[in-house]
Each structure stands twice: as structure tokens, then as C-alpha cells.
C-alpha positions as CSV (number, residue, x, y, z in Angstrom):
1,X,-15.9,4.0,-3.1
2,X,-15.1,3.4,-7.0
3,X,-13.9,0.1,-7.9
4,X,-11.0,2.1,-9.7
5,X,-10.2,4.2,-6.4
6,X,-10.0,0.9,-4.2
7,X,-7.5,-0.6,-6.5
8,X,-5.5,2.5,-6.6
9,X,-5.9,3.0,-2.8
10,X,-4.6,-0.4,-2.0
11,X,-1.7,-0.4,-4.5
12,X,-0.5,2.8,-3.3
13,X,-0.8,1.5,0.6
14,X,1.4,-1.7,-0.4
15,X,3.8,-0.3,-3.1
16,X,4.4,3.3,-2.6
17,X,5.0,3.1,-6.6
18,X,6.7,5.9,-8.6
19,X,3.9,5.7,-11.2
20,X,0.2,4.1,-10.7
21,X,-2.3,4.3,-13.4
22,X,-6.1,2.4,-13.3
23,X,-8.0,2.8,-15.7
24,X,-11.8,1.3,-15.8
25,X,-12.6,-0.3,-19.2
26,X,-15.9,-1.7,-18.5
27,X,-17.6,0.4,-21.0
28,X,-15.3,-1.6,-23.4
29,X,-16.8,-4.9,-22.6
30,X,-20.5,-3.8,-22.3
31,X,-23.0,-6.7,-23.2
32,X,-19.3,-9.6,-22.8
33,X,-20.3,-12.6,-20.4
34,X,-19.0,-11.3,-17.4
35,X,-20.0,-7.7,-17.7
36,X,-22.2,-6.4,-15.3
37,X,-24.8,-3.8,-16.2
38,X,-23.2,-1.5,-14.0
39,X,-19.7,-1.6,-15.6
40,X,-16.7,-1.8,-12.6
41,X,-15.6,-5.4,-14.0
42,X,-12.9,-4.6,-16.5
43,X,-9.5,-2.9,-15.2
44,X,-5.9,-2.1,-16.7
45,X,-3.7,-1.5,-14.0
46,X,0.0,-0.2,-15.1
47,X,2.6,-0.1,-11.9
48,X,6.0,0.7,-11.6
49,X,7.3,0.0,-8.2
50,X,11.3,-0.5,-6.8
51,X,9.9,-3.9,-4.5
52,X,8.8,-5.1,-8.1
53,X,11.9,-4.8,-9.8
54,X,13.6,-8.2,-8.9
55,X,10.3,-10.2,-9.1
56,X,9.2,-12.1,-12.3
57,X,6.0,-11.6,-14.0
58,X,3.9,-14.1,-12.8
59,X,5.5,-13.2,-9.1
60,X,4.3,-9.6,-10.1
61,X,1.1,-10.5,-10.4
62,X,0.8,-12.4,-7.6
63,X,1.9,-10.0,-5.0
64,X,-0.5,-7.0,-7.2
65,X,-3.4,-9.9,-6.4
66,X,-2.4,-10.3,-3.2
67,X,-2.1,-6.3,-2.1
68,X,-6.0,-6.1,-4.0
69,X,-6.9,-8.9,-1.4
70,X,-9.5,-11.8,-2.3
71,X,-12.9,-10.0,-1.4
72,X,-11.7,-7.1,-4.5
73,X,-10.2,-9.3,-6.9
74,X,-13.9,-11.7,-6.9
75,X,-15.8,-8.5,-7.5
76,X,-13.3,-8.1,-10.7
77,X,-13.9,-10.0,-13.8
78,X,-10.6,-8.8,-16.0
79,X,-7.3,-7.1,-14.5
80,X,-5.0,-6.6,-17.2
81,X,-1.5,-5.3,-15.1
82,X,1.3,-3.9,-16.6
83,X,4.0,-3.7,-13.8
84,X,7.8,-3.0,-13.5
85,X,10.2,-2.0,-11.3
């Protein structure tokens, strides 16, 4: 499975959100320290969920890390998340 897909997949599983967009940007970053040859490094993740409507930003991005789980977010070199309630 896609890097992109999992991402999506396990946001969807722990937020239900309203609106989920994940976009791969790797080809953006081709040849950047970091970048793999093979792109699926580079992510911009935009979420609007109700159960992230209360929570702060940094909260936010904690529980989005959290949902993607540890073993995802180390194959992941950038996540850049846009995310509301």
C-alpha cells in the first residue's frame, strides 16, 4: 500500500473527519537530504475533524502522530498538517 493511502486509511479509522486530504509532495523535494530516490517522504496532510475542534495545535498534531503510529511516521521525513475542527 501507498504511503499516501496508509495515512489516509489510518486518519479516517481514528477521526471519521468531515474533510481529509493527503497529498504526496516528494517529487517536490527530489535530490533534499532526506529524500529517498523513491519519493514517499514528503506529505501535507489537511484534516478537519469535530474531536479536533477543542484541542490546540500542538495537541493536534500529537494525537494526528499518534493515530499514524511510530513505525509510519519513521518511514516519513516531512508531514506538514493542516488540521481543524
Amino acid at each position: 500500500m501507498a504511503v499516501a493511502d496508509e495515512i489516509k486509511s489510518r486518519l479516517e479509522e481514528r477521526f471519521s473527519p468531515r474533510d481529509l486530504e493527503v497529498e504526496d509532495e516528494s517529487a517536490l523535494h527530489a535530490g533534499h537530504a532526506g529524500a529517498p530516490a523513491g519519493g514517499e517522504s514528503h506529505f501535507a496532510v489537511r484534516i478537519r475533524a469535530a474531536e479536533l475542534a477543542d484541542m490546540s495545535r500542538v495537541a493536534r498534531h500529537r494525537a494526528i502522530h499518534a493515530a499514524l503510529g511510530p513505525e509510519l511516521v519513521g518511514r516519513i521525513h516531512a508531514l506538514a498538517i493542516d488540521a481543524d475542527g
